[in-house]
C-alpha positions as CSV (number, residue, x, y, z in Angstrom):
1,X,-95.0,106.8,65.6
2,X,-95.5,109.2,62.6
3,X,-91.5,109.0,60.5
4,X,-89.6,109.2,63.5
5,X,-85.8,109.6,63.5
6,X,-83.5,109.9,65.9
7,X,-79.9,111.5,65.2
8,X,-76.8,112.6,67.3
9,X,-76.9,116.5,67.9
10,X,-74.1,118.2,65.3
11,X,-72.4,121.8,65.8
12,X,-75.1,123.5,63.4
13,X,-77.9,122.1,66.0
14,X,-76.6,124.2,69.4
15,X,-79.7,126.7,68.7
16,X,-82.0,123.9,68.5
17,X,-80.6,122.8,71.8
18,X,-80.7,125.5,73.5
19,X,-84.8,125.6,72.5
20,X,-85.1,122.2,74.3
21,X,-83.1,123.1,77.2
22,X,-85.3,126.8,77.9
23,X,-88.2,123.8,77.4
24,X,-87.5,121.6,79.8
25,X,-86.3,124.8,82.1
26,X,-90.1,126.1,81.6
27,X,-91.3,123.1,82.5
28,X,-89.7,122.9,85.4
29,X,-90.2,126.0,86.7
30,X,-86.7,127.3,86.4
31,X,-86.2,129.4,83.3
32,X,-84.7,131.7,85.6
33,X,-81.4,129.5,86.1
34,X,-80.6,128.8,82.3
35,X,-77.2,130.5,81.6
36,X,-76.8,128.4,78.4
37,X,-75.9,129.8,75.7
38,X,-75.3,128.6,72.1
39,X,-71.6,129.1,72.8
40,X,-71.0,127.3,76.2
41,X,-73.2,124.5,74.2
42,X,-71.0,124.5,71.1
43,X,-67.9,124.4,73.6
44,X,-69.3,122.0,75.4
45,X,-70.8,119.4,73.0
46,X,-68.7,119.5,70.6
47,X,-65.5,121.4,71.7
48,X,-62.0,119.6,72.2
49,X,-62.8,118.8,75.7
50,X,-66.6,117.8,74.7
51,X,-68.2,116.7,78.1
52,X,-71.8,116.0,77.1
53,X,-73.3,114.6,74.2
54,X,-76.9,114.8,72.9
55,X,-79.5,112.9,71.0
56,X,-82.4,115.0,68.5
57,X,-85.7,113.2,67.8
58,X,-87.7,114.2,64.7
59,X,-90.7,113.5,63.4
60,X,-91.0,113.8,59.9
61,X,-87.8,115.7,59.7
62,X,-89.4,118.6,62.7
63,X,-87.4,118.5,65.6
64,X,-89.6,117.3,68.8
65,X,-87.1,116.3,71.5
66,X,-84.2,115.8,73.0
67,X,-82.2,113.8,75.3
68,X,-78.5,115.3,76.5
69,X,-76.4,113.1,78.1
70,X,-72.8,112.3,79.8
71,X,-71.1,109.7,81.1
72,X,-70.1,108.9,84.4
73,X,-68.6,105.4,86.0
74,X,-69.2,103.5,88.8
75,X,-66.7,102.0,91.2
76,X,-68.9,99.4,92.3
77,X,-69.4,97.9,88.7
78,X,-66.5,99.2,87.3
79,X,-67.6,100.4,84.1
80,X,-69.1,103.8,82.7
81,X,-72.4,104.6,83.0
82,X,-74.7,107.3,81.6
83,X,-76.5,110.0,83.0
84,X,-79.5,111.5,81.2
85,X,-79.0,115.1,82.4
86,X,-82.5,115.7,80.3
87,X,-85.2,114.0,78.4
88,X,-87.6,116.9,77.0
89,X,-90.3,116.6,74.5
90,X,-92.1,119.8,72.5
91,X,-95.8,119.6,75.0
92,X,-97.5,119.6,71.1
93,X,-95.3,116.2,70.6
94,X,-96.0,114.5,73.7
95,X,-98.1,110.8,74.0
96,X,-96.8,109.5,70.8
97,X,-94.1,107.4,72.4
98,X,-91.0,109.9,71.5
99,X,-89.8,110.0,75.3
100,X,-89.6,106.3,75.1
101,X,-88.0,106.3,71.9
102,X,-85.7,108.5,72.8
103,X,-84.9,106.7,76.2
104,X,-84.6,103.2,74.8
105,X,-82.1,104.3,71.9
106,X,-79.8,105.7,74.9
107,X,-80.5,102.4,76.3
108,X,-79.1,101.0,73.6
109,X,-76.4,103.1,73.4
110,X,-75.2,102.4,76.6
111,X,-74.9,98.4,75.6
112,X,-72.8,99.3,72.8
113,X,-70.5,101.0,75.1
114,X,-70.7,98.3,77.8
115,X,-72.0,100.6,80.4
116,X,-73.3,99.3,83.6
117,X,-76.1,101.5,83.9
118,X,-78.2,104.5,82.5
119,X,-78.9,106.8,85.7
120,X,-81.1,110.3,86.0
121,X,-83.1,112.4,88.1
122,X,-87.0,113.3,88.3
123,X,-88.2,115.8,90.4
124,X,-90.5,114.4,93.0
125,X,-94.0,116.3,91.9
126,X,-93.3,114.8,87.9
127,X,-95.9,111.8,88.9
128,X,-96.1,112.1,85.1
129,X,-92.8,111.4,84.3
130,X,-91.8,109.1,87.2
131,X,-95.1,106.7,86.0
132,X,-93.5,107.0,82.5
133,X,-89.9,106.0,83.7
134,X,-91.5,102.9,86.2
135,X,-93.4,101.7,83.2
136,X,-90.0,101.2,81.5
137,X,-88.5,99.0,84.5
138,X,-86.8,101.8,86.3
139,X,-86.6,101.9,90.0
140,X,-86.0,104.7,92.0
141,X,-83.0,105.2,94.1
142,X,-85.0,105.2,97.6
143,X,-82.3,106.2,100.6
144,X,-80.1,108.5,98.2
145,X,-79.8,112.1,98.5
146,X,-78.9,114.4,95.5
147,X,-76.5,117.3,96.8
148,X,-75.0,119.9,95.1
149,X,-73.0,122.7,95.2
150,X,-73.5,125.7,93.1
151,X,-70.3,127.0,91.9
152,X,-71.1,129.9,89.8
153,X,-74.2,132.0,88.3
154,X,-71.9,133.8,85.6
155,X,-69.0,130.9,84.3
């Protein structure tokens, strides 16, 4: 890995964020749903009622990645978890072991804060990504079903 450094995401970063999150939303397929905006980031990173946190990854001080985050808690364990809402590399940075990087330093992270577990989702065609995550040790949650309900597209 060519000078990488990973950093918590500051106020001055929200446009930078925003980049990554329109990424991973290409990627994906679903540019279309972004309503993020550098605002609602700001507010919501770094606000006084901050829900979400974020990790940057640089290599050789050039932004490459991302990994934005939140915690949760589990009754069964009880202690707080985290949930990786989004691990994104830039495609021109990708196979250089950034991802992992990125993923083990949340790890981490989560040891420091005595969380039970680190949790996200994949979608089922990433065979990429899902490969990536087994080769790590994680196991997918066979028998669950992810549900949501969409409250807004404007707020």
């Amino acid at each position: 890995m060519a000078n990488l450094s990973i950093r918590f995401a500051q106020k001055a970063d929200c446009g930078l964020i925003l980049h990554f999150i329109e990424g991973i939303a290409e990627f994906e397929k679903l540019g279309h749903l972004v309503e993020a905006t550098i605002p609602k980031i700001k507010e919501h990173l770094f606000g006084p009622k901050a829900v979400a946190e974020c990790l940057l990854a640089f290599e050789n001080e050039v932004a490459v990645g991302f990994a934005l985050f939140f915690h949760n808690y589990s009754t069964f364990v009880s202690k707080p978890g985290i949930y990786l809402e989004d691990l994104f590399i830039d495609p021109n940075h990708r196979g250089k072991g950034y991802g992992k990087a990125l993923l083990l330093n949340l790890i981490d992270l989560a040891k420091e804060r005595n969380c039970g577990r680190v949790e996200w989702s994949v979608l089922d065609w990433n065979e990429h990504a899902i490969k990536f995550y087994e080769s790590l040790g994680a196991t997918p949650m066979n028998g669950w079903t992810v549900y949501r309900i969409t409250l807004s597209q404007n707020n």
